[in-house]
N, C-alpha and C positions, 0 to 999 in steps of 0.2 A: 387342221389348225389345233383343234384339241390335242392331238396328239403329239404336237409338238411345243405345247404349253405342258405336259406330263411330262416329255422327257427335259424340260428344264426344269422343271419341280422335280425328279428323280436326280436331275445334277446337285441343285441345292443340300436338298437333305443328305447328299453322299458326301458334301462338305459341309455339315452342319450347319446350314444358312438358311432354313428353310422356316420361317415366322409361326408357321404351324406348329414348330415341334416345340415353342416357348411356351413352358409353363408358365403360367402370369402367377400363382398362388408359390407356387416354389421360387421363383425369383423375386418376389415381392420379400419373400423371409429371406432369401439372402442379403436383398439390400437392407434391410431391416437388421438384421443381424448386426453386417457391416457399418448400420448408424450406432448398433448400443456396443459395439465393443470402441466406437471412436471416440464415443461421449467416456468411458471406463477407461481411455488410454490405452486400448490393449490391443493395438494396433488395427488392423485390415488395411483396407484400401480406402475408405473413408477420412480424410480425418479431420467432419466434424468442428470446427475451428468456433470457438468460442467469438462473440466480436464485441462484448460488453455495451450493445448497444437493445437499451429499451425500447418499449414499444407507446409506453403509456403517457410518456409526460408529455404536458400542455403547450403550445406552439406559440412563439411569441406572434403578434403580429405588428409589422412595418417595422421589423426590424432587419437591417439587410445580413446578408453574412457572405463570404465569397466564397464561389465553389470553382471546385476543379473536378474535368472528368478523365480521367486516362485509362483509356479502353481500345486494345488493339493495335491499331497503328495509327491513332489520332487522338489528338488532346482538343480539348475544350475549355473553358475558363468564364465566369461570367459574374456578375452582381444579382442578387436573388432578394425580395422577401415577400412577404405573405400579409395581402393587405386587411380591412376591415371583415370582409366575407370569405377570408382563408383562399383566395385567390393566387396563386404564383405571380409574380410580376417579375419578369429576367430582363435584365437590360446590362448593356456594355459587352457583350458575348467574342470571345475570342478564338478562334478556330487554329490550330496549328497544326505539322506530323509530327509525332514521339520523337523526341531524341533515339538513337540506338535502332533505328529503323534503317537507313542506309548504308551505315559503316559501326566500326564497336566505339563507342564513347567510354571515356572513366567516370568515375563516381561525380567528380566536379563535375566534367561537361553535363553529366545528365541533369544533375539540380540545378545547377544557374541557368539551365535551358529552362528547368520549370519553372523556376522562380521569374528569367526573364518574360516568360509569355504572360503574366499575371503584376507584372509592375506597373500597368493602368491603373487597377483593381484595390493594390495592397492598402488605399486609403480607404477603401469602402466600408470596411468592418474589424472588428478583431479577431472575429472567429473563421476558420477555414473548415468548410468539408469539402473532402478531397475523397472523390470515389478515385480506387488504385484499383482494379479490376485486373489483378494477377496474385497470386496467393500468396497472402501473408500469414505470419505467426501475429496473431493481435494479443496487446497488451491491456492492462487496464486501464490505462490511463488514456487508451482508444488508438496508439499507434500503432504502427505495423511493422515487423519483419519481413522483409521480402524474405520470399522459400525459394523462387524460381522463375523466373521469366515464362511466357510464352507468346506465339504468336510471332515469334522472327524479332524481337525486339533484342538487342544485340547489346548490352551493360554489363559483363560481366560482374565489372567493380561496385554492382548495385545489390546483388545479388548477398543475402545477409545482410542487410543496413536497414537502418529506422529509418521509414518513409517521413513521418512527419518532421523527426529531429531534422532531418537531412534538407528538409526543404528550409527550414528557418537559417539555418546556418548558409544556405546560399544567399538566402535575402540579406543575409545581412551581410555577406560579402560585397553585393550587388547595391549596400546602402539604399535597402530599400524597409521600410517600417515592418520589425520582424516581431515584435510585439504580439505575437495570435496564437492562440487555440488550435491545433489542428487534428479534426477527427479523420480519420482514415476509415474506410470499408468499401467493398466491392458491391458490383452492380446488381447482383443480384440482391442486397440489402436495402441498396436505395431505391430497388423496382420494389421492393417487401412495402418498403416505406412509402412513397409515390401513394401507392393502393389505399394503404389505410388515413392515409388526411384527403386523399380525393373523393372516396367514396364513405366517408367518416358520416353519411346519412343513411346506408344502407346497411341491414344487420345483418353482419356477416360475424362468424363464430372467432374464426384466425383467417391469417393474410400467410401465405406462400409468395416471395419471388423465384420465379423461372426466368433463367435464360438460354433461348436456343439459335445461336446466330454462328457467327464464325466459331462459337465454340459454344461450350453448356455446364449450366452452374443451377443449384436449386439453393435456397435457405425458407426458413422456418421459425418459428417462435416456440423454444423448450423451458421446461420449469427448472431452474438452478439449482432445484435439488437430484435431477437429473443426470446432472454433469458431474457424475462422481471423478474424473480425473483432476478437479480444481478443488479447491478447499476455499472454505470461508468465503462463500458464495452466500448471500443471503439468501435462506431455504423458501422462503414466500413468495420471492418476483421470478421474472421471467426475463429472456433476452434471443436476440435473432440467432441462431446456429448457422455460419457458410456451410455446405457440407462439400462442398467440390464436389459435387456427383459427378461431374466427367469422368472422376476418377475410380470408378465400380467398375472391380474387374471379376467378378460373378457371376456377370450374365452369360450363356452359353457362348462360346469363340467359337467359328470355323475356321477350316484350312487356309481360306483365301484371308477373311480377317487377321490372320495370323503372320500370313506372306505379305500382306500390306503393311500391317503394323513395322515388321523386319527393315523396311524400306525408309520407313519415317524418322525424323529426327529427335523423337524419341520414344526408342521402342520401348513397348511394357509397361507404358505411363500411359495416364488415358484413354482407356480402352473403353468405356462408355461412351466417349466424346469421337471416339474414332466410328462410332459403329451409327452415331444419329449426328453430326452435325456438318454442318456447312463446310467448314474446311477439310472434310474428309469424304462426303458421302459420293461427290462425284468423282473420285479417283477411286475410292470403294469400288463403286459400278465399273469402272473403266478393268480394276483388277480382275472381277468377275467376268465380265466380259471375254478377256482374254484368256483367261483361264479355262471357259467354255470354247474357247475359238482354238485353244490347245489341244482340247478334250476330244473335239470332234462333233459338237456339239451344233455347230454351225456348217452349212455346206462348203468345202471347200474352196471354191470362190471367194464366198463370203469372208470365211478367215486370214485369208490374205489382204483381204481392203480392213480389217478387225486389225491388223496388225500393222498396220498403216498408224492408226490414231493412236498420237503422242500426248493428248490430254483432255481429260473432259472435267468441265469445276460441276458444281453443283447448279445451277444456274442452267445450263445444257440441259442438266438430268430435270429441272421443270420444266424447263420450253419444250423438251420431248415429251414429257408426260402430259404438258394441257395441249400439245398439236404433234404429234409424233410422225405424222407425213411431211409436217412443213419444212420448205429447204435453207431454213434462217439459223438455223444450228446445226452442231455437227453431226449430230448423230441424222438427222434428218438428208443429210446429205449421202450417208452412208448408207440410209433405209431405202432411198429412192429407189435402189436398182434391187434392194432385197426379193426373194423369193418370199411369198405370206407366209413361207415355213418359221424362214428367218427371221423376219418381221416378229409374228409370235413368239420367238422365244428370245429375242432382244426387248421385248417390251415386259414378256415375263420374271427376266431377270431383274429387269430394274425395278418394275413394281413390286415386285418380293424382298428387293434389299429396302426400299422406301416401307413398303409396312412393317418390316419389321424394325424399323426403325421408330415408327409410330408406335410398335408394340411395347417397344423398350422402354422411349417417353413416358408414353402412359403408365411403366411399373414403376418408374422414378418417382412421378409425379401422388404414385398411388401408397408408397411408402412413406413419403414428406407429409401426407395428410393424414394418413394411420399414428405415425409418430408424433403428431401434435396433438392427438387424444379427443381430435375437435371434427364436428361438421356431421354429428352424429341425426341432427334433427332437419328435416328438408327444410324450411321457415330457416333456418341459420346456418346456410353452409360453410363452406371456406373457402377465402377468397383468393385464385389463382392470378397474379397478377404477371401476365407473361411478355417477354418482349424478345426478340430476336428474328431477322428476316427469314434463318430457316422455318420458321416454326410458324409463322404469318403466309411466306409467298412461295415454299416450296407446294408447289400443286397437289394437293389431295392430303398433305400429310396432317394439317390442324386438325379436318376433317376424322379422319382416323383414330389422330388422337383421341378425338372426344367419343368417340366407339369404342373405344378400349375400356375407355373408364368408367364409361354409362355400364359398358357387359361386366366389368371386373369390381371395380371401385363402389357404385351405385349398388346394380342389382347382385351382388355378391358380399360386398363388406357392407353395405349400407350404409356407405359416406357420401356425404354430398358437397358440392363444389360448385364453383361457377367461375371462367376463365373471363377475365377483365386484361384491356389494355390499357396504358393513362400515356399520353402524350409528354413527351419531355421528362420522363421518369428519373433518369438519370442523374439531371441536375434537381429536379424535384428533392428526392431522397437525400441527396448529398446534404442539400439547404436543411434541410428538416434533422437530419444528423448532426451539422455543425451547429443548429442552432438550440438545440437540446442537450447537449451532452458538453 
């Protein structure tokens, strides 16, 4: 059995995929690097994205505001405010699929699609947060440029356009009350936000949002005089920074990461996001797999049923990992008749691409709190406000995470943290954005 957990740790390392070989202290300073040259404008793979949205100002309450959530391939819409005891109170809530999900829409079809899923609503307030939870160019006045789609969301004629302008003008196509405010920011800002009025009794030093679900985003809270690529920033306050961390491409690649990336729709982009998130990790594994079933890796037999399997999501890759005999998934299927040699080094593969996935997380997560200058005293850490089902329900990986950062973060930098989830973050944040800004 050992010995065939070494000759898949000898595969690994022979493609660079071996979680061992990551240095946490030198890729912490790469992704670091990659935040101050994104904040200086001077390119990398970060880039950093300014969202003009504070942290500090005072929350009105039982005042409603109307929020929109668009993440994925599903929209949400609802009436929100915050009552006598800073309570969320959400009512009228409206669930839809994105436009641009089935077939390609134009610029119109996709906003009067928005605008129509929220023509209950448009009486409830004047102001709109709209979490857009695909990357924008954000302005000051808190709109967005879309930069680019992801996620299979199919608009091309969306692609460039002012998120917020673009929605008023459909309502008002749609004759419906376009008179509003509308702030724009993505999920990771409104789980930033969520954190800090949820737990606004607890002393925490700064708030980090993470997300790690079908895909991964971090932001944080920088000082404005930080942000040398903007000018005329007032040098005193502060504001959230998106950083698109999916998009660190730093971390150590191997062969196989590189032959999957080749495959995807788009290659070269995302290379962080490909190596630890949900929509990537179980066809990650599946590459692996095959790739050892090429190698010779696996007993002949074996390689032939290995060659068989047309797909594994991530989802698989935890039901194997919290029950790996059982025959409710596919890989479980395929292990039944394994030899224990096989067995070992299909279970070593995947847990090897899973920690080092956790090992990844944890330098992401471990750079976002270095660069906020904060959480230096254990009494005040900083507050990790995380959301996404990989990072919740993949089997062992939370776990992991939080090993990575107690060894590296804690008892190495001596920063402290503490991971919080809040319910409903989403539209929380949004509320708390639209209604501040």
């Amino acid at each position: 059995m050992s010995n065939a957990k070494q000759h898949a740790e000898n595969f690994l390392k022979e493609n660079g995929m071996w979680y061992g070989d990551i240095d946490m202290a030198a890729c912490c300073d790469a992704f670091l690097d990659e935040m101050y040259k994104g904040l200086a404008g001077q390119g990398g793979s970060l880039k950093m994205i300014p969202t003009y949205i504070e942290t500090g100002k005072k929350l009105p309450k039982n005042k409603p505001v109307i929020v929109m959530d668009a993440g994925g391939t599903n929209f949400r819409a609802a009436a929100v405010h915050f009552n006598d005891n800073d309570k969320t109170v959400i009512k009228n809530i409206v669930k839809a699929s994105m436009p641009g999900v089935e077939k390609q829409v134009s610029k119109i079809e996709f906003f009067d699609c928005l605008a129509g899923f929220i023509k209950d609503l448009t009486d409830k307030s004047e102001k709109i947060g709209f979490c857009f939870s695909y990357p924008c160019d954000m302005h000051p006045n808190k709109d967005g440029r879309l930069l680019h789609f992801s996620k299979e969301i199919k608009a091309d004629e969306v692609v460039g356009q002012m998120i917020g302008e673009n929605l008023i003008e459909a309502m008002k196509r749609l004759n419906l009350p376009a008179d509003k405010k509308v702030v724009i920011l993505n999920d990771t800002v409104t789980t930033l936000l969520a954190g800090k009025v949820a737990l606004a009794e607890q002393d925490f030093d700064s708030y980090i949002g993470f997300i790690l679900g079908t895909g991964t985003n971090t932001c944080y809270i920088e000082k404005n005089k930080n942000i040398t690529k903007l000018k005329d920033l007032p040098p005193d306050k502060s504001q959230i920074i998106n950083i698109e961390s999916g998009a660190f491409s730093k971390a150590p690649v191997g062969t196989i990461d590189k032959s999957f990336d080749a495959k995807t729709n788009n290659p070269g982009m995302q290379l962080l996001e490909k190596m630890i998130s949900g929509a990537y990790l179980g066809p990650l594994c599946l590459e692996a797999i095959r790739t050892a079933a090429k190698s010779g890796l696996f007993t002949s037999i074996e390689s032939e049923r290995i060659g068989r399997i047309t797909s594994i999501d991530t989802k698989s890759i935890s039901d194997y990992l919290a029950e790996p005999v059982a025959r409710c998934h596919i890989l479980g299927e395929v292990l039944s008749s394994m030899s224990n040699y096989d067995k070992a080094v299909m279970e070593t593969l995947i847990d090897a691409i899973v920690t080092r996935a956790a090992k990844l997380t944890a330098i992401n997560l471990s750079a976002a709190v270095i660069k906020s200058g904060k959480g230096k005293d254990a009494d005040k850490p900083v507050c990790i406000v995380a959301e996404g089902t990989t990072f919740y329900y993949l089997t062992g990986l939370k776990e992991k995470v939080k090993k990575y950062l107690q060894e590296f973060l804690t008892d190495k930098k001596k920063r402290y943290y503490r991971i919080v989830n809040v319910e409903n973050a989403t539209l929380i944040g949004a509320a708390i954005a639209g209604l501040t800004n």
